[in-house]
Kinemage of the C-alpha trace (Angstrom):
@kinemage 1
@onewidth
@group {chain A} dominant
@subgroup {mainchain}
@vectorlist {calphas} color= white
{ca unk a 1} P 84.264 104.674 66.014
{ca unk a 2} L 84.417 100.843 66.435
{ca unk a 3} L 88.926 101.447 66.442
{ca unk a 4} L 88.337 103.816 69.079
{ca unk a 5} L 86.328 101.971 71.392
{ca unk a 6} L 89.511 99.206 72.040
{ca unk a 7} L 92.258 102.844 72.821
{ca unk a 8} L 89.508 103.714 75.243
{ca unk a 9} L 89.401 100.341 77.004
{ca unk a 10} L 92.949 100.010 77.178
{ca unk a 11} L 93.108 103.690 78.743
{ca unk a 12} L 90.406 103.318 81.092
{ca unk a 13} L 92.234 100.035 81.748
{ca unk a 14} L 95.440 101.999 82.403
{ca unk a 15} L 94.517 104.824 84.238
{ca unk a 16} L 91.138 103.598 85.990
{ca unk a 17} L 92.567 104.446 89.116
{ca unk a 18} L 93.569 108.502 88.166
{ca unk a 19} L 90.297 108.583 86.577
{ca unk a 20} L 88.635 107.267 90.306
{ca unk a 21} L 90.150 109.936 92.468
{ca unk a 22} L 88.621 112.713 89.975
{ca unk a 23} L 85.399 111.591 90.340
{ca unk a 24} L 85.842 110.313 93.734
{ca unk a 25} L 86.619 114.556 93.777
{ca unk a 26} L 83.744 115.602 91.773
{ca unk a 27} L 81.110 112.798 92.985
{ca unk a 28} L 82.003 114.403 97.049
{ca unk a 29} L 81.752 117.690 96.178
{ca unk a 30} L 77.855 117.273 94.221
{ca unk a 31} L 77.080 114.537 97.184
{ca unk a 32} L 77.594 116.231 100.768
{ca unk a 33} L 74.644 115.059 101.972
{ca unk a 34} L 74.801 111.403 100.492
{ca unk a 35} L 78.463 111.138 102.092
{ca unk a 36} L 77.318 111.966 105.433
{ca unk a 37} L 74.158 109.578 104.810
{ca unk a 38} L 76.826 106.786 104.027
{ca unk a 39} L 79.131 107.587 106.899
{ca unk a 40} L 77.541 107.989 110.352
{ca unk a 41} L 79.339 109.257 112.724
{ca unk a 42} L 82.450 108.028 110.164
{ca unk a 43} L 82.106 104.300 111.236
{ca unk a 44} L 82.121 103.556 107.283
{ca unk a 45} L 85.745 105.387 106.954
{ca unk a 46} L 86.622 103.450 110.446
{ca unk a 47} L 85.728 100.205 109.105
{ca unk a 48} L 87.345 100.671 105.491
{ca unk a 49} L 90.155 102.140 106.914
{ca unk a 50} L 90.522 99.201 109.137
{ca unk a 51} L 90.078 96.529 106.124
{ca unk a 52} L 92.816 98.771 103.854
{ca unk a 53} L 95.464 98.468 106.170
{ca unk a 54} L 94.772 94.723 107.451
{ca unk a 55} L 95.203 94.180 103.053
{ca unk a 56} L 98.510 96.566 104.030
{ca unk a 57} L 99.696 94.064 106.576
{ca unk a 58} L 98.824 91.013 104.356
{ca unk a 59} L 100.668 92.496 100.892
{ca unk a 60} L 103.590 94.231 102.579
{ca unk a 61} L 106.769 92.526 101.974
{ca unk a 62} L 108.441 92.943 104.947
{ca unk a 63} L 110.438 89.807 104.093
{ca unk a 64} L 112.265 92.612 101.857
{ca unk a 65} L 113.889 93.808 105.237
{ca unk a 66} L 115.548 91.032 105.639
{ca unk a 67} L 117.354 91.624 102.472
{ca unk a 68} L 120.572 94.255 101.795
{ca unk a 69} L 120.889 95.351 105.344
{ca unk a 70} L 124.455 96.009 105.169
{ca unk a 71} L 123.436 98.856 102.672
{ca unk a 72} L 123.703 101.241 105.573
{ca unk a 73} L 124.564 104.574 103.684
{ca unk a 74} L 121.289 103.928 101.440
{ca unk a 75} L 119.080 102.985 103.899
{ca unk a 76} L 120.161 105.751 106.309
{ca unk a 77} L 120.115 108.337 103.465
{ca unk a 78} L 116.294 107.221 102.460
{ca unk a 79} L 115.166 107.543 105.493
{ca unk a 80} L 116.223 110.510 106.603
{ca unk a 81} L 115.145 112.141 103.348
{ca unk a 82} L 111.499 110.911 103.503
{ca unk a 83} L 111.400 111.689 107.383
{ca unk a 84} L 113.699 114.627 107.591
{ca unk a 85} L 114.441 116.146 104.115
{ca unk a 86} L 111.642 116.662 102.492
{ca unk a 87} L 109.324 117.806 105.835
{ca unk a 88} L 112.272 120.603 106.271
{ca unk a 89} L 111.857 121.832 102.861
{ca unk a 90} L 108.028 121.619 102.963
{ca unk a 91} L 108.127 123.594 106.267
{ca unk a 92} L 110.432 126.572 105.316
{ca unk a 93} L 109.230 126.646 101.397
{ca unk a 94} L 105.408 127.168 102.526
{ca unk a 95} L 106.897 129.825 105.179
{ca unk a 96} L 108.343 131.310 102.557
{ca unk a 97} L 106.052 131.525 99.990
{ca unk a 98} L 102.651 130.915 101.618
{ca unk a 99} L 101.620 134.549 101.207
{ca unk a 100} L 103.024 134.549 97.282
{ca unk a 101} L 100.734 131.634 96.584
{ca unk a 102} L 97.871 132.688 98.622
{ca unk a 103} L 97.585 129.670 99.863
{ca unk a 104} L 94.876 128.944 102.760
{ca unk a 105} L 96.115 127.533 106.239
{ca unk a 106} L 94.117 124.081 105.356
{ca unk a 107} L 96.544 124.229 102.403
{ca unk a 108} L 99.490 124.661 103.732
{ca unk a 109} L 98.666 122.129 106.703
{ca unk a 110} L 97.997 119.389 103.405
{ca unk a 111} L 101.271 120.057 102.030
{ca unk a 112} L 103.230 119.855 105.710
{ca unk a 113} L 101.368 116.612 106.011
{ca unk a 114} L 101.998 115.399 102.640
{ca unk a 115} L 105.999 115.935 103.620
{ca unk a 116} L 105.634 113.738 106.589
{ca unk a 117} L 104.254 110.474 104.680
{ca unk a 118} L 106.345 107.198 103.860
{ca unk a 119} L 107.204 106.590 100.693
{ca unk a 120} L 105.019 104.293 98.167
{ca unk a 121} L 105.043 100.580 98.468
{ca unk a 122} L 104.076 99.011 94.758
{ca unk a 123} L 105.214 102.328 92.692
{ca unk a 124} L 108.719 102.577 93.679
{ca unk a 125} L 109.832 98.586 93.563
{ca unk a 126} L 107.803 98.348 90.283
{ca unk a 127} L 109.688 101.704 88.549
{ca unk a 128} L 112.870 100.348 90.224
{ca unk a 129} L 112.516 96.991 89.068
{ca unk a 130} L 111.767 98.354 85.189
{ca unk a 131} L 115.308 100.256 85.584
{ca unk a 132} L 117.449 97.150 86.976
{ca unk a 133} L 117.844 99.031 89.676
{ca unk a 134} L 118.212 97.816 93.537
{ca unk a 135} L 115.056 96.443 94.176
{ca unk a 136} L 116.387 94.711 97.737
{ca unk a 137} L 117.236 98.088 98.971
{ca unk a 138} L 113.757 99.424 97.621
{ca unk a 139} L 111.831 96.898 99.025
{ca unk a 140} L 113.829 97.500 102.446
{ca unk a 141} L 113.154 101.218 102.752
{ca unk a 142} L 109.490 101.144 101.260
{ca unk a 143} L 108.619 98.081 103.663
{ca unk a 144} L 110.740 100.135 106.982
{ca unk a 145} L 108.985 103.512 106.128
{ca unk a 146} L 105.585 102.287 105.679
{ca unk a 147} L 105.601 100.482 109.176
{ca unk a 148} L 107.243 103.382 110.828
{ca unk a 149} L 105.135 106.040 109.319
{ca unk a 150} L 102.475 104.955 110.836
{ca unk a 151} L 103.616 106.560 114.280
{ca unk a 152} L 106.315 108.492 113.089
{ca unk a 153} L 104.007 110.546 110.132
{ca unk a 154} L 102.029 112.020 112.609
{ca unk a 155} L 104.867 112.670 114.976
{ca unk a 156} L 106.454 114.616 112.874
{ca unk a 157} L 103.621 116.464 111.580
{ca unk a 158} L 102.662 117.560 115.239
{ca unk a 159} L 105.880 118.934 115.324
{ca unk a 160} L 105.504 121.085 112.014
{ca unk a 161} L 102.110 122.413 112.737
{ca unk a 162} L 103.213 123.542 116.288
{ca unk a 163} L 106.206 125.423 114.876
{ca unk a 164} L 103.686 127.307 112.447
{ca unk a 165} L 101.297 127.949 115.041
{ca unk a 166} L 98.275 125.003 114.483
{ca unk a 167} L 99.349 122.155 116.264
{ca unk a 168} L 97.254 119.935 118.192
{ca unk a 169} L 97.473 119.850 121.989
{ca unk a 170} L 99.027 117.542 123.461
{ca unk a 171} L 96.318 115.355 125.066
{ca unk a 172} L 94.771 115.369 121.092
{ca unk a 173} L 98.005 114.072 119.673
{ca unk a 174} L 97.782 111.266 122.432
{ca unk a 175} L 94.208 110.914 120.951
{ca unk a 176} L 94.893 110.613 117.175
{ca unk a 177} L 98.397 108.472 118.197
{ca unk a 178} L 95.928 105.825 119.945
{ca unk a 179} L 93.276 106.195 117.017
{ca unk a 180} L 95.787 105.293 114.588
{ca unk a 181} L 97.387 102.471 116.775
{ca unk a 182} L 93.956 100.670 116.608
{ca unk a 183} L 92.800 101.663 112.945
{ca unk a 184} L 96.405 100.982 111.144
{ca unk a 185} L 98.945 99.575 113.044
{ca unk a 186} L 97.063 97.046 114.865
{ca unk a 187} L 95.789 95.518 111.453
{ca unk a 188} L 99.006 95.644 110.094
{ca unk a 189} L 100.172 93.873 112.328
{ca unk a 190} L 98.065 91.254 111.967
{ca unk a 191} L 98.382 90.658 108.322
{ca unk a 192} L 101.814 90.448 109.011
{ca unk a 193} L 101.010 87.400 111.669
{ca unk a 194} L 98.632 85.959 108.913
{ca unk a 195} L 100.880 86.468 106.143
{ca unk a 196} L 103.549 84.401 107.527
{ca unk a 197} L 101.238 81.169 107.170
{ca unk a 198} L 99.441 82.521 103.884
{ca unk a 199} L 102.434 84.644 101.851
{ca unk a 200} L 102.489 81.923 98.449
{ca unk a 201} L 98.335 82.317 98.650
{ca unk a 202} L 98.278 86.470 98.836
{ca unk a 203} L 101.326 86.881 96.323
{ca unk a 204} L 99.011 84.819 93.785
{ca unk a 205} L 96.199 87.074 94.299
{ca unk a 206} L 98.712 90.674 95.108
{ca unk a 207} L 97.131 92.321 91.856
{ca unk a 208} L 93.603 91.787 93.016
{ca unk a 209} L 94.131 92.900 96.339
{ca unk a 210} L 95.713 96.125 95.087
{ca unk a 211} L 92.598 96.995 93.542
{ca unk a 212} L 90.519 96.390 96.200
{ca unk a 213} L 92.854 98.810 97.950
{ca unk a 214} L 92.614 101.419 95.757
{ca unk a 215} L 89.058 101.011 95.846
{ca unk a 216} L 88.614 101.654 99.430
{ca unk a 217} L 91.222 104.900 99.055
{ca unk a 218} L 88.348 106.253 96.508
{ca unk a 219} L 85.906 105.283 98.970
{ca unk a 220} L 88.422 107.455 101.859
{ca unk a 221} L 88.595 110.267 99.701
{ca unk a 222} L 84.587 110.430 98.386
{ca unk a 223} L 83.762 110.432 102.453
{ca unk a 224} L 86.450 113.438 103.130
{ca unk a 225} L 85.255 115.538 100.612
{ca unk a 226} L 81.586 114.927 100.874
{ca unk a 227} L 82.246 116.097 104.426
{ca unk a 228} L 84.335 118.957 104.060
{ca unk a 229} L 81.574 119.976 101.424
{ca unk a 230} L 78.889 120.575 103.423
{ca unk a 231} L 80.870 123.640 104.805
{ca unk a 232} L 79.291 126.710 102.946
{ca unk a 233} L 83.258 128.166 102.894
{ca unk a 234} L 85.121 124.801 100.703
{ca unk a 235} L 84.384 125.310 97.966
{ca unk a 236} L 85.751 129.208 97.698
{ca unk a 237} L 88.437 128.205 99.067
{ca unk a 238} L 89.258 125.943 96.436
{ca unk a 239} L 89.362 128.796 93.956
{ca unk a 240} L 93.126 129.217 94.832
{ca unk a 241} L 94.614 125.884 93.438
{ca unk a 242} L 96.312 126.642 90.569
{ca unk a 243} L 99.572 128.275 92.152
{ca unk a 244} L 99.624 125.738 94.628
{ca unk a 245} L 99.733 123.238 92.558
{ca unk a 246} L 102.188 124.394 89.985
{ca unk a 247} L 104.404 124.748 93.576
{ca unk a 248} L 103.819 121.236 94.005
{ca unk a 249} L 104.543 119.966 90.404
{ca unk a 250} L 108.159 121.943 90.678
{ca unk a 251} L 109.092 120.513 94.662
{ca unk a 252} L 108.668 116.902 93.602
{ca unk a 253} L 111.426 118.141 90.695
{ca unk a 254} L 113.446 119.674 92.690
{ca unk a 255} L 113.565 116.732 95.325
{ca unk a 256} L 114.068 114.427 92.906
{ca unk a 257} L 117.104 116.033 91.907
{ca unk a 258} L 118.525 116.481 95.077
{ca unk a 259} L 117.889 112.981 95.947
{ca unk a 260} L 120.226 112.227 92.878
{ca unk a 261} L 122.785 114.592 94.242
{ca unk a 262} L 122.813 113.364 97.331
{ca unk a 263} L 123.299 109.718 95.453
{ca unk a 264} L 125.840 110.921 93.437
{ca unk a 265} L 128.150 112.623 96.609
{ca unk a 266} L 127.789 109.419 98.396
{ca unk a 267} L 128.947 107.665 95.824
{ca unk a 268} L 126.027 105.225 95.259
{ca unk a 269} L 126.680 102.581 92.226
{ca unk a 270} L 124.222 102.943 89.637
{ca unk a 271} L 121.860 100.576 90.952
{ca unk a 272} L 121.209 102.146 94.356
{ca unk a 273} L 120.744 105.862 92.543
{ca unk a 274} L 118.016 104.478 90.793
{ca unk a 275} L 116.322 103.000 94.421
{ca unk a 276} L 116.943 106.409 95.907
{ca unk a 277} L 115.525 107.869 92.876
{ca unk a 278} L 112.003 106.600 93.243
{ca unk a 279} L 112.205 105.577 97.197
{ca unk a 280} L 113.215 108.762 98.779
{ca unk a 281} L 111.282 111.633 96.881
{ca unk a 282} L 107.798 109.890 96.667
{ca unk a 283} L 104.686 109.874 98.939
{ca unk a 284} L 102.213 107.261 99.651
{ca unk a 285} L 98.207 108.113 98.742
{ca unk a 286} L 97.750 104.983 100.451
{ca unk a 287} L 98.844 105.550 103.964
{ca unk a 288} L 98.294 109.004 103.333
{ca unk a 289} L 94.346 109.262 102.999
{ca unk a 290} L 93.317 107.018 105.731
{ca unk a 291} L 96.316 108.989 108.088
{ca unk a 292} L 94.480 112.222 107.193
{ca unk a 293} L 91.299 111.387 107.914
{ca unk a 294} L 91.987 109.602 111.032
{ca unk a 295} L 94.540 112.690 112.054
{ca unk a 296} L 91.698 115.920 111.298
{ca unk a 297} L 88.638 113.738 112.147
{ca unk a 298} L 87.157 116.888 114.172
{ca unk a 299} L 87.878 119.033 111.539
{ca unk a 300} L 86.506 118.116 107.929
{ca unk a 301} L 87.230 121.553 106.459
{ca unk a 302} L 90.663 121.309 106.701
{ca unk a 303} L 90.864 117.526 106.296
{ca unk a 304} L 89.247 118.471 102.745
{ca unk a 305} L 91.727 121.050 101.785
{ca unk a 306} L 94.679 118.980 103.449
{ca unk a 307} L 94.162 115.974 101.051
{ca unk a 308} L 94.334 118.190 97.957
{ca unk a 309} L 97.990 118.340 97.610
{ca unk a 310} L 98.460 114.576 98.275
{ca unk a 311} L 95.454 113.524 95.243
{ca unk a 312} L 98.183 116.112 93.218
{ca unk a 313} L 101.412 114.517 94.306
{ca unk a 314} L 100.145 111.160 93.428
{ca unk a 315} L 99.578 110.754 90.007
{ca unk a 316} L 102.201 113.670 89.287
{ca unk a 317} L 105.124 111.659 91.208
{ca unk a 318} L 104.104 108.747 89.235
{ca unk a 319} L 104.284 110.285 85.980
{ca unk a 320} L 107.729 112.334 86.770
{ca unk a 321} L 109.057 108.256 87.562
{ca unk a 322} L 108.247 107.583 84.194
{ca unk a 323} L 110.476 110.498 82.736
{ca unk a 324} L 113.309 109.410 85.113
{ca unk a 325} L 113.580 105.585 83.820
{ca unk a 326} L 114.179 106.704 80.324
{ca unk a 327} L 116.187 110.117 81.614
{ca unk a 328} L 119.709 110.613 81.635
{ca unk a 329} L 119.826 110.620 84.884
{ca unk a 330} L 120.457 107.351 85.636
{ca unk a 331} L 123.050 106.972 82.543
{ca unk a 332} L 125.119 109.172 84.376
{ca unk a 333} L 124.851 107.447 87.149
{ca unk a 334} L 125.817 104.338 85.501
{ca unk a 335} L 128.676 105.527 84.209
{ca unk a 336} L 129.704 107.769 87.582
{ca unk a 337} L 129.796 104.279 88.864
């Protein structure tokens, strides 16, 4: 027993954060009624959503910008496949399918929304760093999406729900756009200001403000679902998952592939494929959660079943990332190069 107790520490070391959104999950759904104790009139989500993204603004290295601009074909090729790719195959794959999977409209909205998000920040240098891949280029198009998604997420997700019929009116969009100007972009904006005079001072301490971050998205997603699970009707609905989610589990696949074929007929060196490997096909939890919660405020129902497919997507993408650094994918990349 005494050999097993150091594997255990090391795993709960590893995975602490996988292991917090399930009982972040679990904790919600047995705790309605603490949650909305905890959260007034969601001024607890306000504020923590407030402190995550002024940590956002202080970690992000937008310096990375600054770096491999003349990659135009990579950068414009990223982009558009977080933005534009992967929201167009979201929106006619649920259309598609939505009745095969039986999956509920909150559903459905969670995995439109989930299409719309920037890519992660941490995850996708980190896995391209480990693969000596282009980490300027990485850093560029994490950095550019993550600042742009913040007005251009919900943008584009107005735009998918009104072609399927539950789209927000206008003067609501204009609502949830000024919400999120104040809650994220605002702080981000000043941890940018601040990091300019204190970058040497956060890089030092970048591993213990990503906790802290990941601690308040546990926090995000305990308030959502305690919320949403006060409605009598959430928790039948959550009977249909299992489809859903093997639908998930097989998109992420299938974009990751054709982000590598859309490497490979550009004609990307082998460094790039592996940036447009991890950049382009992955989502962020943590723009994602506060951007949810902040977009279906009036609605905690959906806003429950809409953050499903993103606390899926997150550790799945991750773990697909770790199959593609030792895959042959990027061998034959290398030597299409």
């Amino acid at each position: 027993m005494a050999a097993l107790s150091p594997f255990f520490a090391r795993l709960l070391r590893r995975n602490w954060f996988l292991i917090g959104i399930l009982a972040a999950l679990i904790s919600g759904l047995l705790m309605s009624g603490a949650g909305q104790k905890l959260n007034p009139r969601s001024v607890t989500t306000t504020a923590i959503v407030v402190v995550l993204f002024l940590i956002s603004g202080l970690t992000l290295p937008t310096e990375g910008i600054t770096h491999g601009l003349r990659q135009i074909r990579l950068h414009l090729f990223v982009q558009s496949f977080i933005f534009g790719v992967i929201p167009l195959y979201f929106l006619f794959t649920t259309s598609a399918l939505s009745g095969v999977l039986s999956m509920e409209r909150g559903l459905v909205t969670g995995m439109l929304a989930l299409s719309c998000l920037p890519t992660t920040v941490s995850s996708c240098i980190v896995f391209t760093q480990s693969s000596k891949g282009n980490v300027a280029g990485t850093m560029f198009n994490a950095s550019a999406a993550n600042m742009a998604g913040v007005v251009i997420s919900p943008l584009i997700l107005s735009l998918l729900l009104g072609s399927s019929g539950g789209g927000l009116p206008p003067d609501e969009v204009v609502r949830v756009l000024v919400s999120l100007a104040l809650k994220m972009l605002l702080p981000i904006l000043v941890g940018q200001v601040l990091r300019i005079k204190v970058r040497e001072w956060i890089d030092r301490r970048r591993k213990r403000l990503g906790i802290a971050s990941n601690v308040l998205i546990l926090l995000i997603v305990f308030f959502a679902v305690s919320k949403a699970a006060g409605n009598r009707d959430f928790l039948g609905r959550l009977a249909g998952m299992p489809l859903p989610i093997l639908y998930l589990a097989v998109s992420h696949i299938l974009l990751v592939l054709l982000a590598y074929g859309g490497a490979r007929a550009l004609r990307l060196d082998p460094a790039s494929t592996a940036s447009v490997l991890y950049a382009a096909p992955q989502k962020t939890l943590a723009v994602g959660a506060p951007l949810l919660t902040t977009y279906f405020a009036h609605d905690p129902a959906t806003l429950g079943l809409a953050l499903i497919p993103l606390l899926f997507y997150h550790p799945w993408q991750l773990v697909v990332a770790g199959f593609i650094r030792s895959s042959p994918l990027l061998r034959r990349g290398s030597s299409a190069a």
